[in-house]
C-alpha positions as CSV (number, residue, x, y, z in Angstrom):
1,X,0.0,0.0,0.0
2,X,2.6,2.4,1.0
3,X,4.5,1.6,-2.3
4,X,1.5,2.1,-4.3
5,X,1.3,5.7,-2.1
6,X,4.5,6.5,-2.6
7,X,4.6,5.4,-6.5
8,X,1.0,7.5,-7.3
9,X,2.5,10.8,-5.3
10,X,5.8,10.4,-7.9
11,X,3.7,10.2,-10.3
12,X,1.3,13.1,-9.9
13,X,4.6,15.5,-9.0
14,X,6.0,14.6,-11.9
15,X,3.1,15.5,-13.9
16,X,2.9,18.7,-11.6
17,X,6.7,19.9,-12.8
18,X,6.0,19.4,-16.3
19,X,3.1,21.5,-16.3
20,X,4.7,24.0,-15.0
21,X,7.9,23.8,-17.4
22,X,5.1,23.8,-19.9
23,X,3.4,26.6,-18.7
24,X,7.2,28.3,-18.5
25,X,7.6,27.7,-21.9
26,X,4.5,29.4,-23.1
27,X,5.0,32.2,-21.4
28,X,8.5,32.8,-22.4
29,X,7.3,32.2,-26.0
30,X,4.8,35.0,-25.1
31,X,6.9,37.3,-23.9
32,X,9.6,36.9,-27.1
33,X,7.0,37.4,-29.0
34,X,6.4,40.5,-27.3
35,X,9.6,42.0,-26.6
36,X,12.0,42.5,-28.9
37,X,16.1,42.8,-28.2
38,X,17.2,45.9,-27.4
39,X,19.4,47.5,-30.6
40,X,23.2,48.1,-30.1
41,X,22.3,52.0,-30.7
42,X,19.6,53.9,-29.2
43,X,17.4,55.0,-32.0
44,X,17.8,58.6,-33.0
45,X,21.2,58.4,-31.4
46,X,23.0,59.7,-34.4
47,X,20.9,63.1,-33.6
48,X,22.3,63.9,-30.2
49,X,24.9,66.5,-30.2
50,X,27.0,67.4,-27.5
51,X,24.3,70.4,-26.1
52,X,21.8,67.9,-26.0
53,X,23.4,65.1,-24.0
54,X,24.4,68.1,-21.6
55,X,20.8,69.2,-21.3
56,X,19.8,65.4,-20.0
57,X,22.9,65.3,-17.6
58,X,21.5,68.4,-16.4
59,X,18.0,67.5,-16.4
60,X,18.5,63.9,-14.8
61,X,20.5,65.2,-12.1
62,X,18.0,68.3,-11.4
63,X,16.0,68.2,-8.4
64,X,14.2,70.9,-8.6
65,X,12.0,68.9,-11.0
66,X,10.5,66.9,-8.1
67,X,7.2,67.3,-6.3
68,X,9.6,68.5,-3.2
69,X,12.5,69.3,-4.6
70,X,14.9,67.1,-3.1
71,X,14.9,64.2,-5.4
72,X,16.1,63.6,-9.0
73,X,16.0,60.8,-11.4
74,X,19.6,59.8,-10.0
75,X,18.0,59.1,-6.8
76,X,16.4,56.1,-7.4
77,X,18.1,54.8,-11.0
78,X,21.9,56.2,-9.7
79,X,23.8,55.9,-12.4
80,X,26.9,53.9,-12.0
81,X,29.8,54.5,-15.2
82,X,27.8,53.1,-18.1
83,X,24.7,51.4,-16.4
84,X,22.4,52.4,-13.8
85,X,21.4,50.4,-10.8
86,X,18.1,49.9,-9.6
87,X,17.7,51.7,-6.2
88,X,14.3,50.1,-4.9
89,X,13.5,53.0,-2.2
90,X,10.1,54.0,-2.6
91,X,9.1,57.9,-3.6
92,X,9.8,60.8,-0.5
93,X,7.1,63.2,-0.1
């Protein structure tokens, strides 16, 4: 009896993990369908001149912009070199 138990329970979590990795699978097939990559170049890229990436340094670092003032875009997505972190402290007001 117990082996029967123990053979059925097998069984059914077998069953169980391979829906999931079904269900896994569709969703990632989903998503892909969905998303695309991201390009090598930022499109429009070839427009910025040197005043315009100034003027986003400026703006993404200006707090002023904020409902209080204290807080820029650099306080939560801080930028770090070439990538920006993810900073998950929720909004100060």
């Amino acid at each position: 009896m117990l082996r029967t138990t123990v053979m059925a329970t097998s069984i059914f979590l077998a069953s169980l993990t391979s829906n999931i990795a079904l269900a896994d699978d569709a969703l990632r097939a989903q998503a892909n369908a969905f998303f695309k990559p991201i390009p090598a170049t930022m499109p429009g890229s070839e427009n910025d001149t040197p005043e315009r990436i100034l003027l986003g340094e400026k703006l993404y670092f200006e707090t002023a912009l904020s409902i209080n003032g204290t807080q820029s875009c650099n306080s939560c997505h801080q930028v770090d070199g070439n990538r920006a972190r993810k900073n998950l402290v929720g909004c100060v007001r």
